[in-house]
N, C-alpha and C positions, 0 to 999 in steps of 0.2 A: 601255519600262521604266517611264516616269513613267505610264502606265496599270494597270500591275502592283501600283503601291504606292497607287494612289487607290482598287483594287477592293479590297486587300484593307485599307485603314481603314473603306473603305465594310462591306465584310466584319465586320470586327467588331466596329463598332460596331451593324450590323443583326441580326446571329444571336440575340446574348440574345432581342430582342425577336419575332422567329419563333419561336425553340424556344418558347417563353413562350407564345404565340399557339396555337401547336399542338397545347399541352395537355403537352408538356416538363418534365421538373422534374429539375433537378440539385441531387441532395441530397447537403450534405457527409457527410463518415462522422462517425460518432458520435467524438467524440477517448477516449482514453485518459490517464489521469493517471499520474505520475512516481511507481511503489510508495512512494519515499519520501512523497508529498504525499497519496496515498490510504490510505496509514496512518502516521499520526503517533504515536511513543512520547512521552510525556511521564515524565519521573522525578522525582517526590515523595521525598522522605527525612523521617520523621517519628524519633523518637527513638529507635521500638523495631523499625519496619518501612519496607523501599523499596517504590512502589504504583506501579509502571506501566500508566501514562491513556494509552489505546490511543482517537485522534482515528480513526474509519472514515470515509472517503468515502462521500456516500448512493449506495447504487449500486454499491457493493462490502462483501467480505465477509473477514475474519480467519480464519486456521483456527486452531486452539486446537494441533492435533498434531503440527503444523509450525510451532509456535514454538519454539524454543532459548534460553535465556538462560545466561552463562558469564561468572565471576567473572574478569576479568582483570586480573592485579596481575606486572608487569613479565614474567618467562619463563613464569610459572605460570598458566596456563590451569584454570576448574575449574567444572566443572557446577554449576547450580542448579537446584531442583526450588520453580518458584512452585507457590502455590493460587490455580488460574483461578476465575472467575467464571464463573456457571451460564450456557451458551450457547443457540442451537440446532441441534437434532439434524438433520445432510440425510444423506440416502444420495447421493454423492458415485460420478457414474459411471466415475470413475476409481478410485478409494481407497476404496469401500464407505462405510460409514456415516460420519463426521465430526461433530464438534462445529466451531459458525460462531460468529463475533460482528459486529453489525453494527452501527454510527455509534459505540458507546460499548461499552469494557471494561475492566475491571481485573484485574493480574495483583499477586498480595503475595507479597515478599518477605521473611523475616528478616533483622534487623539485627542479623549477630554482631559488635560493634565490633572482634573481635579480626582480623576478614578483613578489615576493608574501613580501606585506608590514604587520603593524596591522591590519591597516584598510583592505586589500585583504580579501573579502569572497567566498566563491564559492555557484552558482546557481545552483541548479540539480534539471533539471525537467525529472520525468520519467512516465510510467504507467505501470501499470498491471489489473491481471483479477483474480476473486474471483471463482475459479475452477468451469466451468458448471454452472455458475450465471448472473457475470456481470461482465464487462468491467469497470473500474474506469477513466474518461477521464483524460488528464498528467496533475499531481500535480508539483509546483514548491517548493521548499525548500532552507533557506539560510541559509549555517554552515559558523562558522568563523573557520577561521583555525588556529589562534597562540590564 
């Protein structure tokens, strides 16, 4: 038994350094980031417009037609219609053509004061893709705005 556990610290503590010798290479996998932490919303309010600063991971991409943004102010739920920023264009071999954005973009909003109370949050659900990896299915997120 006490031979059993001397070969096998002998074991591996020796392997690394064979596979190593052998021409071996154990490569980790590339990681993946947290959709939340590969794209960041940030929300700006200036007097007349809301400007969500869309922080991209290098290395990944925003889709522009799978973003959603929605005024929510206690039961009442209610679409918004931003003006995206000029993207780029991919054909997308899932969804045909696509508009992307990638490390930086901005999405404006109007500021009607008569919709937006304390309580008003905004919903934004959007997705993206981890360049020639994976697709993230739509994540939801909920900023307050005042």
């Amino acid at each position: 038994m006490k031979l059993k556990s001397i070969y096998l610290v002998l074991l591996t503590l020796v392997a690394p350094s064979i596979a190593s010798a052998e021409g071996f290479q154990f490569t980790a996998r590339p990681s993946l980031l947290d959709p939340r932490i590969a794209f960041v919303p940030d929300l700006v309010r200036t007097d007349e417009t809301l400007r969500l600063e869309w922080q991209i991971a290098p290395g990944y991409y925003l889709y522009r037609d799978k973003t959603e943004i929605h005024r929510v102010n206690g039961s009442e739920r209610a679409p918004l219609q931003p003006q995206f920023a000029a993207g780029v264009e991919i054909t997308d071999p899932e969804w045909g053509p696509q508009t992307i954005y990638r490390l930086f973009t901005v999405m404006t909003l109007p500021l009607g004061a008569s919709h937006y109370t304390e309580e008003t949050r905004l919903e934004v659900t959007y997705q993206g893709c981890k360049e020639g990896q994976l697709c993230y299915p739509p994540t939801t997120v909920t900023l307050e705005i005042f």
